[in-house]
VEXVOBA-925258 format. One record per residue: x, y, z of N, C-alpha, C in turn; residue in three letters. Coordinates in pm, whole numbers, plus 50000, padded with zeros to 5 digits. Atoms other than C-alpha are relative to their C-alpha. Last residue first. Layout:
<atoms>
XYZXYZXYZala...
</atoms>
This chain:
<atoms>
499645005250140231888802260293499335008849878unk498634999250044232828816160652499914990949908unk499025004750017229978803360836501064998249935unk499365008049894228838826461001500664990749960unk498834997949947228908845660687500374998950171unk498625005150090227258825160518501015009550072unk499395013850010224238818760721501224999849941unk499364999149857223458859460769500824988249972unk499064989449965223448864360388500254998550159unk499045007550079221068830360372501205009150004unk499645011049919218578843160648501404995649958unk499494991249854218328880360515501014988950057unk498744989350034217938867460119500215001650137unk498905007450069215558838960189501035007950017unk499975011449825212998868060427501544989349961unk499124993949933213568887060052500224996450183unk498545001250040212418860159865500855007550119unk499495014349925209148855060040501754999649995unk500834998449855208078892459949500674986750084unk499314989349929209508889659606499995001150141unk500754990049926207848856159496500615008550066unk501395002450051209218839959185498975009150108unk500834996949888212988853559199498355000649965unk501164993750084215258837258955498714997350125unk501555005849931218038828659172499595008949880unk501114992150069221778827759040499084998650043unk501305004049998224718805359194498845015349986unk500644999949891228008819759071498834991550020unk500804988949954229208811758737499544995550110unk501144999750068232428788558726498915015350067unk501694994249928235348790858855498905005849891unk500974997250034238528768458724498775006850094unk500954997049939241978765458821498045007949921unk499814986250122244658743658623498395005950094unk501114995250011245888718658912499445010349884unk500104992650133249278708958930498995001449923unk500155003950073248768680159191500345009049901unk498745006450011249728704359471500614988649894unk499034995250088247058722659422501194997649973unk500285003150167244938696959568500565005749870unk499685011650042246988700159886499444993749889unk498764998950048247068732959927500184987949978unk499854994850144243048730059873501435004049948unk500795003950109242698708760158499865005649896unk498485009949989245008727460390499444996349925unk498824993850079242828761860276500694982649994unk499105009750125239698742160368500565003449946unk499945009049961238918760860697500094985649922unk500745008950006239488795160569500064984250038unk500925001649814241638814260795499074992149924unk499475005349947244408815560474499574993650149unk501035005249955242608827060171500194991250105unk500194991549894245338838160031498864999650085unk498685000449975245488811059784500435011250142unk498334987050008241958813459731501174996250040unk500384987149895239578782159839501225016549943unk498344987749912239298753759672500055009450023unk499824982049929236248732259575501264999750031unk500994991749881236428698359339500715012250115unk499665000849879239468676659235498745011450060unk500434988749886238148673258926500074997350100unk500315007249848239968647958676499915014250113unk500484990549894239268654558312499914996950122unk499214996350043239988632257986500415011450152unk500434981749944237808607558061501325005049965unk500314988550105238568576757791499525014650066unk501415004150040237488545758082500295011449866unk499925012250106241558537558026498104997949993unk499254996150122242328576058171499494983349890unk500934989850067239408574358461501034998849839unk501295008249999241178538858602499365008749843unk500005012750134244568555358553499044998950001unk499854995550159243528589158690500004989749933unk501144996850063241768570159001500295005349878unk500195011750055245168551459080498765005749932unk499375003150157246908586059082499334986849954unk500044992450136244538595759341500724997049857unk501635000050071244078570059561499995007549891unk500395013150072248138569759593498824997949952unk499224991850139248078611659721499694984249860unk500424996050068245958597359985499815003149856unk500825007650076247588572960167499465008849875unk500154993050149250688595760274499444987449920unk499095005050060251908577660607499595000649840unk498725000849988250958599860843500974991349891unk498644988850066248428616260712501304994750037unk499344995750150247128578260672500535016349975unk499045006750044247648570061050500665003849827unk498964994749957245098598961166501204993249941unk500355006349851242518580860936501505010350034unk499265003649974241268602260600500414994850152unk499795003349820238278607760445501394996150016unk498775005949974237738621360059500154998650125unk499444999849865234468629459884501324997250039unk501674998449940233308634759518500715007750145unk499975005549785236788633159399499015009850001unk500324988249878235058636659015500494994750190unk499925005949855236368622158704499615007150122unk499214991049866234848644758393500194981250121unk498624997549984234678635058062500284999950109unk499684990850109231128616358069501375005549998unk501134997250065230398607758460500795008349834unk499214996150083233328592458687498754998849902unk500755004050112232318593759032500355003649878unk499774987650147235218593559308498534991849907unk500855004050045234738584959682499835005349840unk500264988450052238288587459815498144990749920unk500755003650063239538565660117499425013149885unk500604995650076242458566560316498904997949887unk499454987549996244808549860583498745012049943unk500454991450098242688519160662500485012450005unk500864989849929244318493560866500115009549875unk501635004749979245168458860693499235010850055unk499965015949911249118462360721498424994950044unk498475006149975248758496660511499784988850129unk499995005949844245188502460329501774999050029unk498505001150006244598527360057499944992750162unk499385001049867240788524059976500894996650030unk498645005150018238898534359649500245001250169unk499474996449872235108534959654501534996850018unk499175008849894234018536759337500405004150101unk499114997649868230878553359134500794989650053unk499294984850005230038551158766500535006750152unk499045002349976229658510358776500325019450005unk499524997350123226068517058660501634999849988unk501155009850093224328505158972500925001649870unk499115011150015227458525059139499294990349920unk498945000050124226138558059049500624986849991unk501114991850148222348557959251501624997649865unk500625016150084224188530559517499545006549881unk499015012650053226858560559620499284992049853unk499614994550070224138586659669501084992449909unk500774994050090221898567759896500965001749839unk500205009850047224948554960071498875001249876unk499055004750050225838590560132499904986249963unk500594997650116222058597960236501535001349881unk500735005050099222188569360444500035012149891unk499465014850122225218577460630499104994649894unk500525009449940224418616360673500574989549947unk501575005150061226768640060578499794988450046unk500615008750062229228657460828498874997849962unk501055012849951229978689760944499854989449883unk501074995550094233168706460928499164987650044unk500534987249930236038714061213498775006549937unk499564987450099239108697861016498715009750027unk498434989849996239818674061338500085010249899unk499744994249920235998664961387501635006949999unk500664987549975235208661861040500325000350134unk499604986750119237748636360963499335017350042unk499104995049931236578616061261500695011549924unk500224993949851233138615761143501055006550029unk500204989050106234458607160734500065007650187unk498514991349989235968576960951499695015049951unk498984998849914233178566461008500735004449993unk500984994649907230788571660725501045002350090unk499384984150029233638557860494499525007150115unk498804995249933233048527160736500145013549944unk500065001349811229628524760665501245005350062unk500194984049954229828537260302500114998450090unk498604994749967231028497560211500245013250068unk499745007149863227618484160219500865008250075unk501064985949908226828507859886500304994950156unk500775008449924229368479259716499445010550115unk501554995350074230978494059410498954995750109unk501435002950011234488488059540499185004949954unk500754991450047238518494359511498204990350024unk501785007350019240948485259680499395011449936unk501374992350068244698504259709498984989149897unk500705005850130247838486059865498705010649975unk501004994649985250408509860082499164989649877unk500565007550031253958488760052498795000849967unk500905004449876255128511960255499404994649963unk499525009649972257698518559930499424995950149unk499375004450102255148532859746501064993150083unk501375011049999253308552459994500794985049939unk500145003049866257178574160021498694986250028unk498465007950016257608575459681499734992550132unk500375010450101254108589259641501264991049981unk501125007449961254518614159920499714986649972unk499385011449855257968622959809499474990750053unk499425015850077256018632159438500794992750105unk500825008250027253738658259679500864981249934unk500445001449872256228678359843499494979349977unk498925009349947257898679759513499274989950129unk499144999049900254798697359385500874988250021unk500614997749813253208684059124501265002350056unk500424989249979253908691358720499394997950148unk499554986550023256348666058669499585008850075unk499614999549886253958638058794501235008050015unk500894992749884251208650358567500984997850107unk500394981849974254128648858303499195004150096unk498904992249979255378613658347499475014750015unk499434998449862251668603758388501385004150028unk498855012649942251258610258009499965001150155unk498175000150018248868639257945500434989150033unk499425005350126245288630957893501355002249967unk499525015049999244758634658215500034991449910unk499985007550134244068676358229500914982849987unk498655002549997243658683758609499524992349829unk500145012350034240848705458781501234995849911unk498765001950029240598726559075499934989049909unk499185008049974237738743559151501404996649917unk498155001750020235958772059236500524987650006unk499784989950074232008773759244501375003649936unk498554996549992231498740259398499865011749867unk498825008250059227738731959452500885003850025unk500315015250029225158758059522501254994749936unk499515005050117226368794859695499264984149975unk499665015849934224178814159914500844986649895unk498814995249875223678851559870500034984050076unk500615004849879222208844159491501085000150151unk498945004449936223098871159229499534991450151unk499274991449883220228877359031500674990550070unk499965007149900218608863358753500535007650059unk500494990749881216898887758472500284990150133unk501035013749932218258867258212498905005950053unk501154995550118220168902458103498744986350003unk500484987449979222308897558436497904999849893unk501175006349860222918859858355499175013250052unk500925009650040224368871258008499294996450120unk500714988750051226238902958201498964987049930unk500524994149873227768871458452498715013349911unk500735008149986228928853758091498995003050145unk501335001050087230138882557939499244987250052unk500824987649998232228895858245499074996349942unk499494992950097233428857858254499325010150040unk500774986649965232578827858478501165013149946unk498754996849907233148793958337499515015750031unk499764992350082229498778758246501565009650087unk498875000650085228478747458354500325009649964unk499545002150095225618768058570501414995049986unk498434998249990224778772058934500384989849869unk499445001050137220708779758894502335000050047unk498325003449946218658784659211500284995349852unk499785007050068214438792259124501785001250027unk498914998450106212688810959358500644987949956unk499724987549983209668810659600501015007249914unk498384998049961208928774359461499645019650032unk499864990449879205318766559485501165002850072unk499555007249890205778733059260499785012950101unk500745012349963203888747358957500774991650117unk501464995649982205438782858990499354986750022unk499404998849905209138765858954498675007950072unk499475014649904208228745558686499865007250129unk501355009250013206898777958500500284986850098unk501224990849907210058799158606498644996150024unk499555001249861212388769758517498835010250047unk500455015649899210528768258164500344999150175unk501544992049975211038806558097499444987050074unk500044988349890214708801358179498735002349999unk499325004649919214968771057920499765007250161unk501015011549974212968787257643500614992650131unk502044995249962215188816257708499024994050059unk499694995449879218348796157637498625004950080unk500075011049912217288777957363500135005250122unk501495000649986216428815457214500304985150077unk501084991849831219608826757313498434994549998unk501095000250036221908800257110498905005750104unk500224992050121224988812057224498715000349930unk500484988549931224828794857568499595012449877unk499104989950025224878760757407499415013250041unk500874992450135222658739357630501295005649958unk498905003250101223568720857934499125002149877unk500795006650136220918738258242501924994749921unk500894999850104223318732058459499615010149968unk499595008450159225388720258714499525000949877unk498705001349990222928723558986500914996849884unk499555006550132219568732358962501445004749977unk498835001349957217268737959275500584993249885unk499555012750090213918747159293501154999449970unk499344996350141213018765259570500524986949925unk499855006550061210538763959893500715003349878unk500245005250093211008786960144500014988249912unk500234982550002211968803460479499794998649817unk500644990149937211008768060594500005016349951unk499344987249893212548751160348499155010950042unk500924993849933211628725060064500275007650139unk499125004349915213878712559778499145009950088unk501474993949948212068706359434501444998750160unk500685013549909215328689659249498885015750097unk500484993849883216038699558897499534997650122unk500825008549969217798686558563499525007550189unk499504996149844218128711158309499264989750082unk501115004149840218008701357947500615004550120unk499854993349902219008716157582499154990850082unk498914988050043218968710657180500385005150169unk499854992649868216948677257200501435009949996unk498414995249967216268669356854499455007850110unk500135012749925212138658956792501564998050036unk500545013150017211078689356661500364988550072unk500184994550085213598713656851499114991349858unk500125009050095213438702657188499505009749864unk501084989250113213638719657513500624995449828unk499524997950131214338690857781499495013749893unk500484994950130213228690258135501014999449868unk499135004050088213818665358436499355006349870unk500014995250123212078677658737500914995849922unk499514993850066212368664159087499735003749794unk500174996550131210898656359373500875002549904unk500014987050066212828647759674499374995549917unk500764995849978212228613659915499885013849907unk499544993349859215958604859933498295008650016unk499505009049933215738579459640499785007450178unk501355005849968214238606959428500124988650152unk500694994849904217278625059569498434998349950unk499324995349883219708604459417498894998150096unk500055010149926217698593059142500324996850126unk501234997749979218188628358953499534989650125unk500174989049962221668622359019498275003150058unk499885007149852221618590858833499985013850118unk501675003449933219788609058538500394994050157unk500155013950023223488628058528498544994550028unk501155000450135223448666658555499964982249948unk501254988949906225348670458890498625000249906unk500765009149957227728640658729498885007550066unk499545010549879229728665358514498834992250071unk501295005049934228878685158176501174990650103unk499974995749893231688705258031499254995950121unk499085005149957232478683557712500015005750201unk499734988849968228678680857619501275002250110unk499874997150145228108647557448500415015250041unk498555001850010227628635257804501105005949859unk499454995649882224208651857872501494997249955unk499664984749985223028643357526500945002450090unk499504991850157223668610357532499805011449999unk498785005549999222658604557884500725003449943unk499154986849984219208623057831501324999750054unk499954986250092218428602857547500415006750087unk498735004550103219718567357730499465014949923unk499014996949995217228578457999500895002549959unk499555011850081213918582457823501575004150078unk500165012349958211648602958001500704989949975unk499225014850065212828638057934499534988150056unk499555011049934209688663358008500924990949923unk500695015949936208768691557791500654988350089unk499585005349898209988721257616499114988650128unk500835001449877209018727257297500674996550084unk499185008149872210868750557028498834996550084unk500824996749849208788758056699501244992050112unk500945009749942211238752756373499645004350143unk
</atoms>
């Protein structure tokens, strides 16, 4: 049968699909898309359709930049990779999309774990290796369909003291859906970033991002308080299998008195009785990887007993050569000032 590719309009179709696919996470959710309509972006929402069965979609945001315009597609396309002609149709569509918006290139950081054969499949695409990464390329994620005896087996000691320790400080843990609530994350996220030496996101376009998953109860704001002051907060979205610590802030008081570690085990229960099976602790950094500036943050997600995942790189499919290569100088300098 003829493949078309065309616009999804119907949410609940590209829901079902999207979630029906065990590797898919919230980067490919329509709420997503909504995000950064919400935030003034364009964006694209394609399907490639086999009569009237959707066999594949990528969802896309138009994203505009002085040393170009590109289209931007995170998490995605969700297709089976085996089937090459969905694939194709998929890659020929991004190049057409990506011509009708006056993209210079097309960005691609695939579901797909990264393999010789799956890097030689992006090769034979004709994408190329992009010198700027999208999303989280390495992470850390935690099977939670085991019993909690066993996930709390398999963590560091360090870690199960932590949780002994919260535990008898009485530490309580809130939870919300209330976009209001980002204000303080906001805050404290500030102070966070000034002692670990990274920049912060805006407050509206973190509230933004919140209200697009919480409409649907798929984002919470968990918050470990001790005697009414706020130790810790994690912003988790829980899309299809996957749980996701989105974000995480912490107050000088809660390293001290081990809020954190508590947000987390309360988010597995939550995620384990919605039926996810999958809790992503998001980026980490090498193990040797010891001057990077989220090593402590990734010894401490490994400390959960983590199983490590990296996916394929970010990819460009290059629309105008000439523009691209100005992209390429700027983005190869940008990364390695800043050491990611």
């Amino acid at each position: 049968m003829k493949l078309e590719v065309r616009d999804v309009l119907d949410q609940k179709e590209w829901d079902i699909f999207v979630t029906s696919h065990e590797e898919a996470n919230f980067l490919h959710a329509w709420q997503w898309g909504e995000f950064h309509i919400a935030r003034g972006k364009k964006i694209v929402r394609r399907g490639v359709y086999s009569g009237d069965t959707l066999e594949g979609v990528y969802e896309g945001v138009v994203e505009t930049a002085r040393r170009g315009t590109h289209l931007s597609i995170a998490g995605g396309p969700i297709v089976d990779w085996k089937k090459q002609k969905l694939v194709k149709a998929l890659r020929d569509d991004m190049i057409s999309q990506g011509k009708a918006h006056g993209c210079v290139f097309v960005r691609v950081r695939p579901q797909l774990e990264r393999s010789e054969k799956s890097l030689a499949l992006f090769k034979k695409l004709g994408f190329k290796k992009a010198p700027m990464y999208l999303s989280v390329e390495h992470a850390g994620v935690l099977d939670i369909t085991q019993p909690e005896e066993e996930i709390l087996k398999g963590m560091r000691q360090r870690l199960r003291r932590a949780l002994r320790k919260a535990e008898k400080n009485n530490i309580s843990v809130e939870t919300s859906t209330n976009p209001s609530d980002i204000a303080m994350f906001y805050k404290i996220q500030l102070e966070t970033a000034g002692r670990h030496q990274f920049v912060a996101f805006g407050e509206e376009f973190l509230k933004k991002q919140f209200a697009a998953f919480a409409k649907t109860g798929n984002a919470i704001l968990y918050t470990a308080r001790y005697e009414g002051q706020i130790l810790a907060q994690n912003f988790m979205i829980f899309y299809g299998n996957e749980a996701s610590y989105h974000y995480g802030v912490s107050t000088e008081l809660g390293t001290k008195l081990s809020g954190a570690p508590l947000l987390h085990m309360q988010a597995m229960r939550d995620a384990r009785e919605r039926g996810i099976g999958r809790y992503n602790f998001w980026g980490i950094v090498e193990e040797d990887d010891v001057k990077h500036r989220f090593y402590g943050v990734s010894v401490f997600k490994r400390g959960f007993g983590v199983q490590e995942l990296k996916y394929v790189p970010a990819h460009d499919l290059i629309i105008k050569p000439i523009q691209y290569s100005v992209t390429k100088t700027i983005e190869t300098t940008r990364r390695k000032v800043r050491r990611v």
